[in-house]
BARO-63384 format. One record per residue (C-alpha): x, y, z. Coordinates in steps of 0.05 Angstrom, whole numbers, padded with zeros to 5 digits, always signed. Layout:
XYZ/...
***
This chain:
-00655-00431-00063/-00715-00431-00107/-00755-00394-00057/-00705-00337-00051/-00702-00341-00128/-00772-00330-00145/-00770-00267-00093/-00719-00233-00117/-00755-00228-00185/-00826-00222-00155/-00805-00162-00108/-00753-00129-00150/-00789-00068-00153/-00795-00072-00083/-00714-00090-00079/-00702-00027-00121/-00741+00018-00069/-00700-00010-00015/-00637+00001-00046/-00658+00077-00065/-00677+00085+00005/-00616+00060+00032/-00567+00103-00019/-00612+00169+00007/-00592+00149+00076/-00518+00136+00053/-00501+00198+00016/-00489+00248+00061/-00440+00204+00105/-00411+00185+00042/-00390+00262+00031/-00349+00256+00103/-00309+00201+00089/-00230+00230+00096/-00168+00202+00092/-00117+00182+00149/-00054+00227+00132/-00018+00211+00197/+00049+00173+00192/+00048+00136+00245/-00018+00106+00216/+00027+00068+00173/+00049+00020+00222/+00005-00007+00277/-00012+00031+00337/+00019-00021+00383/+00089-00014+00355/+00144+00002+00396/+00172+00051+00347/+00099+00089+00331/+00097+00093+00406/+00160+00126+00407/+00146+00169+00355/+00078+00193+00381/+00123+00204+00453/+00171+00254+00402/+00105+00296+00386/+00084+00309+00447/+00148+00314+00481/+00179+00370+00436/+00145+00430+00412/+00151+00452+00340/+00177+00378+00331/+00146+00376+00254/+00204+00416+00207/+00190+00435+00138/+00253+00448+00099/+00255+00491+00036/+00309+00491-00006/+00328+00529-00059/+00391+00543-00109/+00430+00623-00095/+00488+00629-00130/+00509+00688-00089/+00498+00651-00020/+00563+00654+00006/+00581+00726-00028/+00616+00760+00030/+00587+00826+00006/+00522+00791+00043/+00471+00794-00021/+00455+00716-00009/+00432+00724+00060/+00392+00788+00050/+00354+00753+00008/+00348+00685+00056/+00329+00740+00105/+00274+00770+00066/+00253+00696+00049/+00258+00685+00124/+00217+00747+00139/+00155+00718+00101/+00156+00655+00129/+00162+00666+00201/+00091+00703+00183/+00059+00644+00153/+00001+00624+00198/+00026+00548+00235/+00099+00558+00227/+00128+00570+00293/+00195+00589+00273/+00248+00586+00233/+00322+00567+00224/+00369+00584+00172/+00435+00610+00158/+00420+00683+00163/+00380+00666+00232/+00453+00636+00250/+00478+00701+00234/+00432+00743+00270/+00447+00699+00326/+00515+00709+00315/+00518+00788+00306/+00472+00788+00376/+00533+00759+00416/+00588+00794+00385/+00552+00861+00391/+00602+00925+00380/+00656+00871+00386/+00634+00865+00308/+00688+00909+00281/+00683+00881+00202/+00637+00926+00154/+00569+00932+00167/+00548+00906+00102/+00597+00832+00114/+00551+00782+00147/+00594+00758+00212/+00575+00682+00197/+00614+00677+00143/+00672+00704+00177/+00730+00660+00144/+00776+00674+00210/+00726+00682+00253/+00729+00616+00301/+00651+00622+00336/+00622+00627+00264/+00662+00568+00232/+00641+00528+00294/+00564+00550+00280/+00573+00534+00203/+00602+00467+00217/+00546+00454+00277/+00491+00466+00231/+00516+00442+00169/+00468+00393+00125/+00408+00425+00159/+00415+00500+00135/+00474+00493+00086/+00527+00462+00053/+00592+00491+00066/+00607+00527-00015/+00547+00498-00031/+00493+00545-00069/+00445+00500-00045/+00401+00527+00015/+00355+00507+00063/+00309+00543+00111/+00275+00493+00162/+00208+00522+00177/+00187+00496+00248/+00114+00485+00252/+00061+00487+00297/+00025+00423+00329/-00038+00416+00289/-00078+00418+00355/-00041+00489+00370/-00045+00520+00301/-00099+00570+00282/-00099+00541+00215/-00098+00473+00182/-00036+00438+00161/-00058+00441+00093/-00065+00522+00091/+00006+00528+00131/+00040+00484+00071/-00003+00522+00012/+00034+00584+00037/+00103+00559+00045/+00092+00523-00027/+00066+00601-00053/+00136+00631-00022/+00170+00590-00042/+00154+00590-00117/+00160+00667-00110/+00231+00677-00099/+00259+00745-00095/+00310+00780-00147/+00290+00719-00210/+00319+00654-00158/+00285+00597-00187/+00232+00569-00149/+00244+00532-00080/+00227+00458-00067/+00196+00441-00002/+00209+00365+00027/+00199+00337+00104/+00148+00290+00134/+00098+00341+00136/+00100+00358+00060/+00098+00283+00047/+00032+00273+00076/+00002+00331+00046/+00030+00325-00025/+00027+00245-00029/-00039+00240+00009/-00067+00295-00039/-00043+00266-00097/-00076+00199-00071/-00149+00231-00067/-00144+00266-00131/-00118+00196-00167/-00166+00150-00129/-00219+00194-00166/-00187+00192-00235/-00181+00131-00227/-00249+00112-00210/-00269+00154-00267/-00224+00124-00319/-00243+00054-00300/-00312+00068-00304/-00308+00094-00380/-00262+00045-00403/-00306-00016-00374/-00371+00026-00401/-00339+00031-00477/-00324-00046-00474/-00395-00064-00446/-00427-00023-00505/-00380-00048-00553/-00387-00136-00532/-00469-00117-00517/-00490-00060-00566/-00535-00046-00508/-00552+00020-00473/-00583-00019-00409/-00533-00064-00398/-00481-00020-00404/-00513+00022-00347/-00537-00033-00302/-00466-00054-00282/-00441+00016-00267/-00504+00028-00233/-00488-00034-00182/-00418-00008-00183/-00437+00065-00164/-00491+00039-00113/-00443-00009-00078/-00385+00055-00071/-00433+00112-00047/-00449+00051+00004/-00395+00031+00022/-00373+00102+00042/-00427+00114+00072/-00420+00053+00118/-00339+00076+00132/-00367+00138+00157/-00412+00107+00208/-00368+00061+00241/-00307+00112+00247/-00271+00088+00189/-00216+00132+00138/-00190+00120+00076/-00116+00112+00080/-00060+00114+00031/-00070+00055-00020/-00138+00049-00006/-00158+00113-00053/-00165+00055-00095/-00233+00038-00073/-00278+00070-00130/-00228+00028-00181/-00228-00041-00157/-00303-00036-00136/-00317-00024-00210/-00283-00078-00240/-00298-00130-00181/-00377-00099-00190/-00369-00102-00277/-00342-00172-00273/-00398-00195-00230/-00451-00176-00264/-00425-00199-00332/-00427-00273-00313/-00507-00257-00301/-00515-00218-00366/-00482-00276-00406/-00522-00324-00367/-00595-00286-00376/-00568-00285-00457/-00570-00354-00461/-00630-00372-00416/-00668-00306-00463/-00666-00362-00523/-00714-00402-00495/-00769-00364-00448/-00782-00297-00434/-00745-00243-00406/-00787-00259-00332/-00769-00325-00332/-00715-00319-00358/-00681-00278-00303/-00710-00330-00243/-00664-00380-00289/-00619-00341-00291/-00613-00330-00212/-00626-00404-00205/-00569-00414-00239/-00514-00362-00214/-00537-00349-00138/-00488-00403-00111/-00429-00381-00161/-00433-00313-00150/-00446-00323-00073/-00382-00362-00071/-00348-00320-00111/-00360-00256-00070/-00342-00291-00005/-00269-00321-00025/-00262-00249-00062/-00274-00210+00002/-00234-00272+00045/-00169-00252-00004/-00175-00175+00011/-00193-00198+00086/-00127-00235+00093/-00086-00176+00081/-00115-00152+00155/-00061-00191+00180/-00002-00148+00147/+00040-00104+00197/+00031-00038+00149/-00027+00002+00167/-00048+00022+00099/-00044-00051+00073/-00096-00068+00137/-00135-00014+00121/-00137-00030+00047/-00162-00100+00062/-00211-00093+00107/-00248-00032+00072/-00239-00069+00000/-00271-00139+00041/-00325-00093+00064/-00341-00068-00008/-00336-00132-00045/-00391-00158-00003/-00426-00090-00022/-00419-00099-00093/-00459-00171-00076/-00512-00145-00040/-00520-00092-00092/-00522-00146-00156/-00582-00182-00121/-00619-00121-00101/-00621-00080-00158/-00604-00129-00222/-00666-00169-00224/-00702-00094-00227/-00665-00057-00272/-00656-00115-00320/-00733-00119-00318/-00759-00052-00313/-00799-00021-00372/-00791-00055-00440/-00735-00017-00473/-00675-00054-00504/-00686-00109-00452/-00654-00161-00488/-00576-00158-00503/-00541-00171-00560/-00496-00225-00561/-00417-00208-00562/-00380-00213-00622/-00357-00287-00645/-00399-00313-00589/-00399-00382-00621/-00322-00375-00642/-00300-00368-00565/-00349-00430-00545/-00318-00472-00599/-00244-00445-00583/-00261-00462-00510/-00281-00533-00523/-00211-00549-00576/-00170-00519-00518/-00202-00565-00475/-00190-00627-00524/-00114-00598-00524/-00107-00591-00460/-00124-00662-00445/-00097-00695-00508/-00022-00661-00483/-00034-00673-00404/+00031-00704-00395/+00068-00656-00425/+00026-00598-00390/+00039-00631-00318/+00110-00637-00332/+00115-00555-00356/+00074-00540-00298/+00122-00577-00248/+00174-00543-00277/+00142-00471-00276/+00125-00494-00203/+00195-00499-00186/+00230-00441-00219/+00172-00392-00198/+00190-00420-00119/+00262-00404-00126/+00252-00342-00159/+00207-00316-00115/+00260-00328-00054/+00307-00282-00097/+00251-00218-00090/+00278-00154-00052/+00241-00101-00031/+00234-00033-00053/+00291+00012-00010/+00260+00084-00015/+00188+00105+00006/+00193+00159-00034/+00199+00119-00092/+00122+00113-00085/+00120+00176-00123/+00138+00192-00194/+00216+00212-00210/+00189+00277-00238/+00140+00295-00181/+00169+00360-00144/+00173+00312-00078/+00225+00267-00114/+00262+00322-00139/+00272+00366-00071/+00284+00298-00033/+00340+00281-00100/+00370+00354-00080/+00376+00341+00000/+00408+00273-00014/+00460+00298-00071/+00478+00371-00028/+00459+00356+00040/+00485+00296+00060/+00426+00256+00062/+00350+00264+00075/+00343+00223+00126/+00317+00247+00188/+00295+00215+00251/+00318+00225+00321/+00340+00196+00398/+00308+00212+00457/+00352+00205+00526/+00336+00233+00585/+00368+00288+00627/+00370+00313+00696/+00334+00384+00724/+00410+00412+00713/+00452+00395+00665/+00520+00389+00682/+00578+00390+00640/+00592+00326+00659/+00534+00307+00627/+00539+00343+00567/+00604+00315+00556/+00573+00238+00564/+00520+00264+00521/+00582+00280+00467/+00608+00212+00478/+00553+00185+00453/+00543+00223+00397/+00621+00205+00384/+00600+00129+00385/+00540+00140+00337/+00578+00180+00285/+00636+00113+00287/+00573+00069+00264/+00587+00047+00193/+00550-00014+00154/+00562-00029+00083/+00505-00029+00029/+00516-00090-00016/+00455-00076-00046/+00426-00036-00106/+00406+00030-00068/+00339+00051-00109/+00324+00114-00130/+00392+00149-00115/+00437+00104-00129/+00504+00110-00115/+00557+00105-00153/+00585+00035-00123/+00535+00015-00081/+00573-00054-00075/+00620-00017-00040/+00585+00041-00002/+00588+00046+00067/+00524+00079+00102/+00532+00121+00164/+00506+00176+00197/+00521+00239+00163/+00496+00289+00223/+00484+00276+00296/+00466+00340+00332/+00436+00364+00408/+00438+00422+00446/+00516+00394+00474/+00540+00403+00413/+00511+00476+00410/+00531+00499+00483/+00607+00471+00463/+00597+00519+00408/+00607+00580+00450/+00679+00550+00474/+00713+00574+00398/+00691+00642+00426/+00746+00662+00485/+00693+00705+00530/+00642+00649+00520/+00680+00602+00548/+00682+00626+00615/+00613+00615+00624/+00580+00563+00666/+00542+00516+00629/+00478+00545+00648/+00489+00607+00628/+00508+00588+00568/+00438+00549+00559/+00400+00615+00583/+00434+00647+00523/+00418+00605+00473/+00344+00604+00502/+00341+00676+00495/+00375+00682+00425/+00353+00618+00400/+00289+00608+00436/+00252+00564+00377/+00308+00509+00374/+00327+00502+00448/+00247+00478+00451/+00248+00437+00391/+00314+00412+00425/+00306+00406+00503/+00243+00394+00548/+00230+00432+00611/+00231+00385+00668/+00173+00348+00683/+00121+00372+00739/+00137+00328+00801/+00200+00298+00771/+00272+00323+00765/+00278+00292+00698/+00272+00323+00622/+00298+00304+00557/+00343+00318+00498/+00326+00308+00427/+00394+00282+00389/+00379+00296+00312/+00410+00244+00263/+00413+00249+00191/+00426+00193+00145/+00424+00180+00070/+00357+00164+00043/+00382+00122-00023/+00411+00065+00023/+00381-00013+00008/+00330-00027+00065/+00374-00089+00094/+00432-00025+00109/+00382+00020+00137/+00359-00032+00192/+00422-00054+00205/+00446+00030+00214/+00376+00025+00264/+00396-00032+00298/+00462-00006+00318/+00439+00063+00330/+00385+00025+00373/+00443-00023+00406/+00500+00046+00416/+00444+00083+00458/+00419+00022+00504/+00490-00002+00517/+00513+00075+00538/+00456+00089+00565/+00468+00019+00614/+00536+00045+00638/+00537+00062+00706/+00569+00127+00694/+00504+00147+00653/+00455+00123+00705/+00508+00166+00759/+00461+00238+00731/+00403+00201+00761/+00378+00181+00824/+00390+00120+00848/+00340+00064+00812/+00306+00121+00776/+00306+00067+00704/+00290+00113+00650/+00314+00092+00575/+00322+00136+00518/+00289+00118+00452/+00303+00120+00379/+00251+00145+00335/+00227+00188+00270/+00193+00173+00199/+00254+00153+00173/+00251+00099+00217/+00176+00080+00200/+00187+00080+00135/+00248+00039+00140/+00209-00014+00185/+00148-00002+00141/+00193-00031+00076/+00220-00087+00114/+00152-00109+00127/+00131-00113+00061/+00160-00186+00041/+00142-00221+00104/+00073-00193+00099/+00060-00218+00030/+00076-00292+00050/+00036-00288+00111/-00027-00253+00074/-00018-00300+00014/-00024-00368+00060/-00085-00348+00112/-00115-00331+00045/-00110-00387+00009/-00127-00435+00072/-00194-00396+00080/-00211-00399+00003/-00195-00474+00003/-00243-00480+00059/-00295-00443+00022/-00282-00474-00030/-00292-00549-00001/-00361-00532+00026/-00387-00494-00039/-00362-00558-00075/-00366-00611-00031/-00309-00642-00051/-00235-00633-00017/-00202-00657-00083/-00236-00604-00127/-00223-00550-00075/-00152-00566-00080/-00146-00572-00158/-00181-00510-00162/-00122-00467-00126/-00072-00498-00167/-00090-00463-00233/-00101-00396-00185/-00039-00404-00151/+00011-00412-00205/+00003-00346-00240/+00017-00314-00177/+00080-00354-00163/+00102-00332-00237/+00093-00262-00229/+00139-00266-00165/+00183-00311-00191/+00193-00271-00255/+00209-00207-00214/+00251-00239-00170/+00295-00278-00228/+00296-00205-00263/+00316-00164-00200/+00243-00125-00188/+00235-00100-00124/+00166-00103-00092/+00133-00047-00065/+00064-00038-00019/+00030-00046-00094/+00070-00123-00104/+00054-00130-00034/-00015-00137-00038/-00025-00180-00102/-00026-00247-00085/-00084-00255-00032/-00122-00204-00076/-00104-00237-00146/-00122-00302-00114/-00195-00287-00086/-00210-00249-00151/-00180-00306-00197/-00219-00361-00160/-00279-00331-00183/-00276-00363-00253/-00259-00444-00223/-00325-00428-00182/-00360-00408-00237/-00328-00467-00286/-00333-00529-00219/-00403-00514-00202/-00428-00513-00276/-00396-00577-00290/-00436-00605-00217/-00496-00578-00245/-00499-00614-00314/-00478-00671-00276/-00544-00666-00234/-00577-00649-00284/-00563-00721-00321/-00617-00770-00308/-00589-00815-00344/-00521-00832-00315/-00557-00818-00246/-00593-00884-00254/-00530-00918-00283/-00493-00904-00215/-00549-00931-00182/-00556-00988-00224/-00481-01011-00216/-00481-00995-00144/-00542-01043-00125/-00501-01086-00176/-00443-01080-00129/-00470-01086-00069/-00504-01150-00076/-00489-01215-00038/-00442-01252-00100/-00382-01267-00066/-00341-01254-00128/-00364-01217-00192/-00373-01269-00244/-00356-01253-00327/-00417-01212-00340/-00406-01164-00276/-00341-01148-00308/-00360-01136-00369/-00414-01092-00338/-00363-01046-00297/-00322-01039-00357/-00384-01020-00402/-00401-00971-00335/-00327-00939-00333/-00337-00924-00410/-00405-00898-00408/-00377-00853-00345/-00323-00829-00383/-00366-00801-00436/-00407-00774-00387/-00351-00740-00351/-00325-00712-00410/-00394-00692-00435/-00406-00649-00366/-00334-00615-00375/-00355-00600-00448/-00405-00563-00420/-00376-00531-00375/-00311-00503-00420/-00365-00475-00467/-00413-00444-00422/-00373-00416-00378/-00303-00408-00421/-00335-00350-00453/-00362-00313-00391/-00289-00323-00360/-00257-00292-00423/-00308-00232-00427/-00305-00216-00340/-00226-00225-00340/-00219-00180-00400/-00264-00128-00360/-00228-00141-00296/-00155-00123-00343/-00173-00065-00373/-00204-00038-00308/-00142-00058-00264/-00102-00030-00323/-00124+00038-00318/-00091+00039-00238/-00025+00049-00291/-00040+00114-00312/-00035+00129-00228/+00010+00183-00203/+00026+00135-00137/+00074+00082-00166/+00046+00025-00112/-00019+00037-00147/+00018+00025-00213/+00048-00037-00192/-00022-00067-00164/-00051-00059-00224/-00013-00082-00277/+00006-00149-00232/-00063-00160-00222/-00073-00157-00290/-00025-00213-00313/-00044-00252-00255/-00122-00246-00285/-00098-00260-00350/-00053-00328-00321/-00119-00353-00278/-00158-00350-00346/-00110-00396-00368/-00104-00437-00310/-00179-00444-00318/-00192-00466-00378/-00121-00506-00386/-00102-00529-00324/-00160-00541-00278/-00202-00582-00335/-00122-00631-00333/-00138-00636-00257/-00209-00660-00256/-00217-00695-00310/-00171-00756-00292/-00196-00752-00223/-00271-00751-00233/-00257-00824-00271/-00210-00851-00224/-00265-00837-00164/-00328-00850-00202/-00287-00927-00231/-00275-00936-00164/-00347-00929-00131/-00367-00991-00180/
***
């Protein structure tokens, strides 16, 4: 240790070199780092349902749908002003660069006016869809109905079928730029048009994400800069720690780059966390170098310094990273992600503090020396009379802290989780409010699909088992007991949660039937039809048959509400999932095929990711929490050498965290991806201070020569060969569990006031940084933040209350029962 020591202050010019070098070589990866704005990144690439829904992309052309919506009074006018307008809309769409085509209610009557031809006998100027007698167009409205319309509805929507990215001439990002510009450029005064789907999701939540991971980098970095310059008064020291900070991020991208790594959606909060983890770290040193400045110079003062914090801050880094590592083990693919970049920074941001602090601390002889913080002596005192309270009430404090124990357990069993994904998102971001629309006028915004196959020909036979099924999936029904989020119904107690729309190309060849020269047609004929007047949804809808096989496949399209509690939504998936394999079992299904030809359909869509993504969420935490705390107990019995102090060091750690959950649980919170994440993270960040505290207290016990030599004394006392200890050996054990006493007390005395004050001063950096994640756009980002926060704020306490009520008793017990 000493010989590491003395060269990192002997070669810290050297160190500062290296770590130059190293950020040239760094920067310009660091400008490629992107983020992951797939979906079915969300979940892990082994998953049955991300399989299927990578299968639906490449299956289906045009199988990504943009839907914009808008509000025309005049929609349904029969003197056909609405639709020339959703026509001219239409028009400029269809020539937006990556949208493959389009469907809407004027396309329905184009459609429409096609088949009729000069059997159209109505004015020219009356669209033939919204023919009130007219049997072929009610059975179009109805078919299409809560995709393009709402029957009386003004609302309308215009689903904008896109181009696979790999396909497109243009980025993703261009294609939805132009839709947005169209749509905010309505003709004849219509207010501006929302745009919602999976696609828009991505791009508006992802680039929301990157522009809020950088505010909030920013905004974390001034607020921690304006407290270091207030508690120092020092223009060095206020720059040192954001220099490790910014060092350890342009790193850290830099390294992502290299081996393949992306950002993804929570982890925008890199440059954040790495500033207060970074800030906090280096203010135990500062404090530390302040003290050790009263007595030597600033040289030797720093090699003190470092002799003194290397272990704690080694430790501390490691069980950091280990509580951001644990959360590798979550199901949710932005929650891995999150972990294992955030573990990979926080032992950044520890590299970085022993390269470059001994340097820049040193370096040239300007306003080396910090000031010390405001009522430094005032917190050191305070620490040691909390520390007298804390043991002269350690009866009562147990008994609380049983009791806090058990009512955090029981409320944290009562936690739900959040229902809606796209409650991630503000209530007044446009996203919210065009997804608020399609749920309120549409009949739900729920989207996903099933997958079954077909033969070569379709029969009507088929078709007609293909409507039976469809017949069975529109009979599901499960009832929502639970609070349904962000659009809540009106009874939710009582509301029963179905599928609103279940669609395929049966339903649209039946269609034709209402129409009495249609309905002599065979059924292919009636399928070449549609492919010629609708050629953009029969793809979207039904695969060609497969090279060497006599197989293809239909896409069924369900809609569902959006605003149901996550329990309702996987029980609607489960019995979607059970309806298709049971049907799909019968013999008279498996009659289309040849004869041991087993091919299943699948479910699939975001709405299902999203809804398995959410249910996730609660195991996860548990899981993430426990591996965590196992491998910080670990760490923390070899840094201490001692299994009892490892363990009464996670008790003070762990009960704030139990609190918070059992606080939202008892008042009905619901946790979201942000919740999620809190516990292993609050946890490895928290421990940091019982390091800190533990291994002072070992070192002024080291440090004491003098009840060094009274242990040996009394055991050389005790191990002689006296069969039994006679009056004066007694009287010397009890003089020895006195003496101990004091000493024990003495080395926690120490400890409260040397390190009380560098626990207050790093958590209250570590809140107000994690407290700026709440002026976040991304409402997970919100919730990480301020939970971290009061779970910072509870492990102060636990630090300086609880764990000094843990050791103290035993350190006498095991020392008492050595003599």
């Amino acid at each position: 240790m000493k010989s590491f020591v003395s060269f990192l202050v002997q070669q810290r010019i050297v160190l500062l070199i290296i770590a130059v070098v190293i950020a040239i070589v760094c920067w310009p990866y660091s400008q490629k780092l992107q983020m992951d704005r797939r979906l079915e990144k969300m979940l892990v690439a082994s998953d049955p349902d991300v399989l299927g829904y990578v299968q639906l992309q490449k299956q289906f052309a045009a199988s990504d749908v943009v839907l914009m919506i808008y509000r025309d009074e005049q929609l349904w006018s029969e003197s056909g002003v609405g639709l020339k307008r959703m026509e001219q809309i239409g028009t400029k769409l269809r020539q937006v660069p990556g949208v493959q085509a389009i469907l809407s209610l004027a396309e329905l009557n184009k459609v429409l006016k096609t088949l009729r031809g000069a059997r159209w006998l109505s004015p020219a100027d009356t669209p033939v869809i919204l023919a009130k007698e007219d049997a072929l167009a009610i059975r179009l409205r109805e078919l299409f109905s809560g995709y393009t319309h709402k029957e009386g509805s003004p609302v309308a929507a215009i689903a904008c079928m896109l181009q696979p990215v790999s396909a497109a001439s243009v980025s993703r990002d261009d294609t939805l730029s132009k839709i947005q510009q169209i749509a905010k450029e309505l003709p004849d005064g219509l207010s501006s048009g929302e745009l919602l789907g999976e696609p828009v999701m991505v791009h508006d939540g992802f680039q929301l994400l990157e522009a809020d991971g950088a505010r909030l980098g920013i905004t974390a970095s001034v607020i921690l800069a304006i407290v270091l310059l207030i508690l120092f008064r020092s223009i060095r020291w206020m720059l040192v720690p954001l220099i490790v900070v910014h060092w350890s991020l342009l790193v850290t991208r830099g390294l992502l780059v290299i081996v393949g790594g992306e950002l993804s959606m929570v982890s925008s909060m890199l440059t954040a966390i790495v500033t207060v983890v970074g800030v906090a770290t280096v203010i135990h040193l500062l404090l530390e170098f302040q003290q050790q400045l009263r007595h030597c110079s600033p040289v030797f003062a720093m090699q003190c310094t470092l002799q003194v914090m290397v272990k704690p801050i080694f430790w501390a880094i490691l069980t950091t990273s280990a509580g951001f590592a644990a959360l590798i083990l979550a199901r949710v693919g932005p929650v891995q992600d999150f972990g294992w970049i955030m573990s990979l920074a926080v032992l950044v941001t520890g590299i970085a503090t022993f390269l470059l602090v001994p340097g820049l601390a040193l370096v040239g002889s300007f306003d080396t020396i910090p000031n010390e913080i405001p009522g430094d002596a005032w917190l050191r005192y305070a620490s040691e009379k909390l520390y007298e309270m804390a043991l002269r009430w350690r009866v009562l404090s147990l008994a609380i802290l049983v009791i806090l124990t058990i009512a955090a357990f029981i409320g944290s069993y009562r936690l739900q989780v959040e229902t809606d994904f796209i409650t991630s998102f503000r209530a007044d971001s446009p996203l919210v409010k065009a997804y608020r629309t399609v749920e309120q006028n549409l009949g739900g915004a729920g989207v996903w699909d099933i997958v079954v196959p077909a033969p070569a020909t379709l029969t009507d036979r088929y078709l007609k088992d293909l409507l039976e099924l469809e017949k069975r999936l529109q009979a599901i029904s499960v009832i929502d007991r639970q609070d349904s989020g962000q659009f809540k119904a009106q009874d939710s107690a009582k509301n029963a949660v179905a599928l609103t729309k279940v669609i395929s190309v049966a339903d649209a060849v039946y269609a034709a039937d209402a129409d009495r020269w249609l309905t002599f047609l065979p059924v292919g004929a009636k399928l070449e039809g549609m492919r010629q007047t609708m050629p953009e949804f029969m793809s979207a809808m039904l695969t060609d048959p497969e090279p060497n096989s006599e197989l293809r496949f239909v896409r069924i399209m369900l809609r569902s509400p959006e605003s149901a509690s996550s329990s309702a939504k996987s029980m609607l998936i489960s019995k979607v999932k059970e309806t298709v394999k049971d049907f799909t079992a019968r013999p008279e299904w498996q009659s289309h095929f040849k004869p041991g030809e087993k091919i299943s359909g699948y479910v699939t869509g975001y709405y299902l990711l999203l809804a398995k993504l959410v249910e996730s969420l609660l195991a996860d935490q548990w899981i993430c929490f426990l591996v965590a705390t196992v491998c910080i107990g670990l760490m923390l019995w070899i840094a201490l050498g001692d299994w009892w102090l490892a363990l009464a060091s996670l008790v003070p750690n762990m009960l704030p965290i139990f609190l918070v959950w059992g606080i939202m649980g008892w008042l009905g919170y619901r946790v979201d991806m942000g919740a999620v994440m809190i516990a292993a993270v609050s946890i490895g960040l928290s421990i940091d201070g019982s390091i800190h505290y533990l291994l002072r207290a070992q070192r002024e016990e080291v440090s004491d020569s003098e009840l060094c030599e009274l242990n040996r004394v009394v055991s050389v006392r005790k191990t002689a060969s006296e069969p039994q200890p006679t009056q004066q050996d007694s009287a010397t054990v009890v003089l020895s569990e006195s003496v101990l006493s004091q000493r024990r007390d003495r080395q926690l005395r120490a400890a409260q006031r040397s390190t009380g004050v560098a626990l207050m001063v790093a958590t209250l950096a570590l809140v107000l940084g994690f407290l700026s994640l709440a002026v976040s756009d991304f409402r997970p980002t919100v919730t990480f933040g301020t939970l971290v926060s009061l779970t910072m704020i509870g492990g102060l306490v636990g630090n300086l209350v609880i764990l000094p009520i843990l050791v103290a008793p035993w350190k006498l017990r095991r020392t008492t029962s050595r003599i």
